[in-house]
DRENKE-424003 format. One line per 2 residues: number of its first residue (from 0); their letters; for each residue x, y, z of N, C-alpha, C, O. Coordinates in steps of 0.1 Angstrom, whole numbers. Atoms other than C-alpha are relative to their C-alpha. Example, Ala and Ser with C-alpha at 12.3 -4.5 7.8 and 13.67 -1.06 7.14 Angstrom:
2
0> AS> 9 -12 0 123 -45 78 9 12 0 19 12 7  -9 -11 0 137 -11 71 -8 11 8 -3 22 9
% end
This chain:
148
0> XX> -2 -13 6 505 525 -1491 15 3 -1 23 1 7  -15 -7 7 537 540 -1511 2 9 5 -8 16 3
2> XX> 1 -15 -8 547 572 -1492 12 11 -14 23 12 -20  -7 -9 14 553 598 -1519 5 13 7 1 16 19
4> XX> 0 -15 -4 567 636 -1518 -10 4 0 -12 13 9  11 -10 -1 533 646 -1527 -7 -2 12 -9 7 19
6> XX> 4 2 -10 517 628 -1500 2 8 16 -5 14 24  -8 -10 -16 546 642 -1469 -4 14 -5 -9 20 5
8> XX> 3 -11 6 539 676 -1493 -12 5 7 -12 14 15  14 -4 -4 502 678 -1485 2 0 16 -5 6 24
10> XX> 6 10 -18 506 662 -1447 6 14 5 0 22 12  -7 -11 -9 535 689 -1439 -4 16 2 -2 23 12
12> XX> 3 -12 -2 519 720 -1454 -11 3 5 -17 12 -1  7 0 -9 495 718 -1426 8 12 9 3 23 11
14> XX> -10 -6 -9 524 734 -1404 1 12 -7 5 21 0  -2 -15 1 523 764 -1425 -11 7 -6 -10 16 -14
16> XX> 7 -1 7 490 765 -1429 -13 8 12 -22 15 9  8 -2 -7 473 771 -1398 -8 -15 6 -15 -16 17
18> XX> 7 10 -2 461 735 -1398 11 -12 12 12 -24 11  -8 8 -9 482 719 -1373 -1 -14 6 7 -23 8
20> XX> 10 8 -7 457 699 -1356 -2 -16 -9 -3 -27 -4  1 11 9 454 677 -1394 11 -4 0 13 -16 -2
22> XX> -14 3 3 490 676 -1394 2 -11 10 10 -20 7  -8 12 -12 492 654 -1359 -13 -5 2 -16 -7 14
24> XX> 10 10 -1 458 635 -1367 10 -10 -6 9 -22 -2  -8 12 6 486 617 -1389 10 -3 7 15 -13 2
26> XX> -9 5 -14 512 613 -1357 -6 -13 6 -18 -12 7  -1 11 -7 511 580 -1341 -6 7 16 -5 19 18
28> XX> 0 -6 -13 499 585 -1304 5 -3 5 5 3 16  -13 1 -9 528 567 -1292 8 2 -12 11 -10 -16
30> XX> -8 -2 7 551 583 -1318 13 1 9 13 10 17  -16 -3 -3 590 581 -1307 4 15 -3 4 17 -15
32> XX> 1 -13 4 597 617 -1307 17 7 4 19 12 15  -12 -4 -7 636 627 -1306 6 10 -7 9 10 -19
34> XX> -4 -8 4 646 662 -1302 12 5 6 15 7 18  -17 0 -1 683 669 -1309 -1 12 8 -11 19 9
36> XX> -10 -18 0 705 700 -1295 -3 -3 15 -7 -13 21  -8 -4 -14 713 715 -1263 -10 10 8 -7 13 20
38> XX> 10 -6 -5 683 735 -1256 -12 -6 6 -17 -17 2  15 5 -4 649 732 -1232 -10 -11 -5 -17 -20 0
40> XX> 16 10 7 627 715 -1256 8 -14 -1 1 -24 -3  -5 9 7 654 691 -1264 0 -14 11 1 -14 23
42> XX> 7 13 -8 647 654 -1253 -6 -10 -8 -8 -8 -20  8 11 11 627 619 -1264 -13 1 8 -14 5 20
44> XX> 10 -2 -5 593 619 -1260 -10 -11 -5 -12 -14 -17  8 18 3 570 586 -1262 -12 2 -3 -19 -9 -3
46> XX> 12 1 5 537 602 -1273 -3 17 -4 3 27 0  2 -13 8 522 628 -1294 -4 10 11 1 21 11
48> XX> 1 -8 -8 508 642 -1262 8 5 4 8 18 2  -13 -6 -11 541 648 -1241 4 8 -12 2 20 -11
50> XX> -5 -6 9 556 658 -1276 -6 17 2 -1 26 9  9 -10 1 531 685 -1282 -2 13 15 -3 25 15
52> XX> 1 -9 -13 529 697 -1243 16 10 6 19 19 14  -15 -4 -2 566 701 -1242 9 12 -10 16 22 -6
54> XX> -7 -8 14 577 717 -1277 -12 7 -3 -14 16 5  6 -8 8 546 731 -1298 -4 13 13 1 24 13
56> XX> 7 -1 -15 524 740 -1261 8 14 2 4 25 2  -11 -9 -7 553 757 -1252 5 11 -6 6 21 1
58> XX> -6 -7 4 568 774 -1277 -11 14 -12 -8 23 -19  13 -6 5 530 787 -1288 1 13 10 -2 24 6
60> XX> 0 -10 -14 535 808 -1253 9 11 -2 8 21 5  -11 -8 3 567 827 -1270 -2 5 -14 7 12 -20
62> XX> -5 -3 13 557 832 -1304 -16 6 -2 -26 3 5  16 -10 0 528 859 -1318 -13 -9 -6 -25 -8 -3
64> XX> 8 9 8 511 834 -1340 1 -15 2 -5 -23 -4  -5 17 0 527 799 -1327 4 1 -8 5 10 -15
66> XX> -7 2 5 547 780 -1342 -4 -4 -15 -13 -12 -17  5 -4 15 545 784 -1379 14 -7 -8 26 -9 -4
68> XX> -19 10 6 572 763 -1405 -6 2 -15 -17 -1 -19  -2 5 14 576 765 -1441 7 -16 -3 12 -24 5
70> XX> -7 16 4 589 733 -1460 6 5 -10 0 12 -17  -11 -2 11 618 738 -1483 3 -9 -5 6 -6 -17
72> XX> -11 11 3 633 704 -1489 -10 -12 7 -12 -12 19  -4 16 -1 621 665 -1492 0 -9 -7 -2 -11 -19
74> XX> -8 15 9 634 634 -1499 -9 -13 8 -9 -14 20  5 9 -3 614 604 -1496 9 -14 -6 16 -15 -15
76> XX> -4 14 3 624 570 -1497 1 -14 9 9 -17 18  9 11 -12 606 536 -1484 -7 11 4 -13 20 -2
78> XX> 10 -6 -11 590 549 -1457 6 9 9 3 13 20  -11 -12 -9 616 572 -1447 -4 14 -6 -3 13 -18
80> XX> -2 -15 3 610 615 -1451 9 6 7 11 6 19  -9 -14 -6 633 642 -1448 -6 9 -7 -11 9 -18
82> XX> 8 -12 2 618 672 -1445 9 12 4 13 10 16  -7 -10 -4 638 705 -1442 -11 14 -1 -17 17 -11
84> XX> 7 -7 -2 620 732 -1428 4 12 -1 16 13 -3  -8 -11 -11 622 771 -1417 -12 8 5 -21 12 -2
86> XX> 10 -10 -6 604 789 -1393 -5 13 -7 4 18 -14  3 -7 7 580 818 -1405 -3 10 11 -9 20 10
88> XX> 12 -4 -10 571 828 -1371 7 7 7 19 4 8  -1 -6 -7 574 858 -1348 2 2 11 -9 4 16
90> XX> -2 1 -16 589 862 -1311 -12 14 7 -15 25 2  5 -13 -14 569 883 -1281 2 11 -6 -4 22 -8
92> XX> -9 -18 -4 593 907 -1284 2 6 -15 11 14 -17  -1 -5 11 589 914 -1320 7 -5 -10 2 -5 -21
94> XX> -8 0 1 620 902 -1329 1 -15 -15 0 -24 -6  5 11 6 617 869 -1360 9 -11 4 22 -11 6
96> XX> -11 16 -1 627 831 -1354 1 -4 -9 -9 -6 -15  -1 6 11 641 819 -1382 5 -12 2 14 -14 -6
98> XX> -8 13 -3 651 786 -1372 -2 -6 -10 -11 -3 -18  0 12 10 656 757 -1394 1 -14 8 9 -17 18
100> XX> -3 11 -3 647 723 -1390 5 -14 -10 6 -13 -23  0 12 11 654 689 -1405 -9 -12 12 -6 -15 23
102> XX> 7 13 -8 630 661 -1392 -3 -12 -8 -9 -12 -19  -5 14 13 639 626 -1407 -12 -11 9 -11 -16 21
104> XX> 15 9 -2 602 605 -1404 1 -8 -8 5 -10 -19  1 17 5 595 570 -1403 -19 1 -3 -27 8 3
106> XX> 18 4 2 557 559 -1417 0 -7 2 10 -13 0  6 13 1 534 529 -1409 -10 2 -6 -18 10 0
108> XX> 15 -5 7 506 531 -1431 -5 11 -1 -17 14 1  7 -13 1 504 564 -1436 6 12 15 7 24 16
110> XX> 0 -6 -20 511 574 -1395 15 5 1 25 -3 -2  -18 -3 -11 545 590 -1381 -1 -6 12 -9 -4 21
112> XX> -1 3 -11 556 568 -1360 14 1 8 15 -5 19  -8 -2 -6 590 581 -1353 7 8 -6 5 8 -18
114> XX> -3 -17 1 608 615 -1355 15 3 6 18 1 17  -13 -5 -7 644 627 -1351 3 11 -2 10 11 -12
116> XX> 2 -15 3 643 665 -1350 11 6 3 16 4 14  -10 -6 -7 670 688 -1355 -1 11 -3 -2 14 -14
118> XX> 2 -12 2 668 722 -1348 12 8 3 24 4 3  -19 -10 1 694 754 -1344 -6 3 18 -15 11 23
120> XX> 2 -2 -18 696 750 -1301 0 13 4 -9 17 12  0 -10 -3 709 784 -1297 -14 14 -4 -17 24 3
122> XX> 7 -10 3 681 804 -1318 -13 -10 12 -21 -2 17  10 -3 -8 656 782 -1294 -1 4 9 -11 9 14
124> XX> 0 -9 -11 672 796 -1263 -1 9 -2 -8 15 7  2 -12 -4 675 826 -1273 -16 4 1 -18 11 11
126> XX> 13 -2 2 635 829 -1282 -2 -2 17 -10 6 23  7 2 -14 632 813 -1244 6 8 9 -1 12 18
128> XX> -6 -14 -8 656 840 -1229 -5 10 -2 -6 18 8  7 -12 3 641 866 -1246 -15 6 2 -19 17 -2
130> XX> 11 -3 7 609 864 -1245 -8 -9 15 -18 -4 18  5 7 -13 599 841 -1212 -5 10 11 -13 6 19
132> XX> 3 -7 -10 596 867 -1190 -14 11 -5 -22 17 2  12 -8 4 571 887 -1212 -13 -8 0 -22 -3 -5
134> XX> 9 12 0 549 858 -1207 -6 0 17 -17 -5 21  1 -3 -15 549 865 -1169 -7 10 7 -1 21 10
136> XX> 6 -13 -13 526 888 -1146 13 9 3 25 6 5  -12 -7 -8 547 916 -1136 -4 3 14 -15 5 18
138> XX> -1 5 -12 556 913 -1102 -11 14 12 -6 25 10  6 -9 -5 532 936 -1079 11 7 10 21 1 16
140> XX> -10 -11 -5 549 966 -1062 -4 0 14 -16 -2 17  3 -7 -11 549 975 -1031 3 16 7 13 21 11
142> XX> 1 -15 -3 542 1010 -1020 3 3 14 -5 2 23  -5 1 -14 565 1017 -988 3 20 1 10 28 -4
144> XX> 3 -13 -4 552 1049 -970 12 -1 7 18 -11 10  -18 -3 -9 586 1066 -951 -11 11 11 -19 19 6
146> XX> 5 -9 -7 571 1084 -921 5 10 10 11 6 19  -15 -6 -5 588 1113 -910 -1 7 15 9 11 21
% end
């Protein structure tokens, strides 16, 4: 198989589609998974599982709708995609993530089997500073009688 724009076109607009699930039937299950920057999520990850439990999992817990991506931008060539993305999706606290990605994908037959993701590190901390704690039980009080 020839890996076209229209092909990565259909596969990616899963991610803003609600269909997320079709989107990483086409992931490798030991896909190479490396995400740049200086933030939490960032790291390599050796299967779609850890990927998924680490980044999407996670960042499903901070955002109203999960993680949601437009596609703006790709360039195919071989079996190589660049895909430039931008977030569509909502924090906790109201507030929008607009992040942008670039994720430069390898194919085998159709499959991602390796991923080098780059996102804006500061807008993911902030979403995990902001918004982590609203995610949390609030702490039970204690009611301390004074007896006079």
């Amino acid at each position: 198989m020839s890996l076209t724009v229209d092909y990565v076109a259909k596969l990616f607009r899963n991610l803003s589609t609600g269909n997320r699930s079709t989107f990483f039937d086409s992931v490798a299950d030991n896909v190479h998974w490396s995400v740049m920057g200086t933030h939490p999520l960032a790291g390599v990850y050796n299967s779609k599982t850890d990927f998924l439990m680490h980044t999407f999992e996670r960042l499903d817990k901070l955002l109203k709708r999960g993680v949601v991506i437009r596609i703006d931008h790709i360039v195919v060539s071989g079996e190589t995609a660049v895909v430039e993305m931008s977030s569509t999706s909502t924090a906790l606290n109201g507030k929008p993530f607009p992040n942008t990605y670039c994720w430069v994908t390898e194919f085998v037959d159709g499959l991602i089997t390796q991923v080098r993701a780059y996102v804006d590190s500061l807008l993911v901390q902030q979403l995990i500073d902001e918004n982590v704690l609203s995610t949390k039980p609030a702490p039970k009080q204690r009611i301390v009688r004074i007896l006079q």
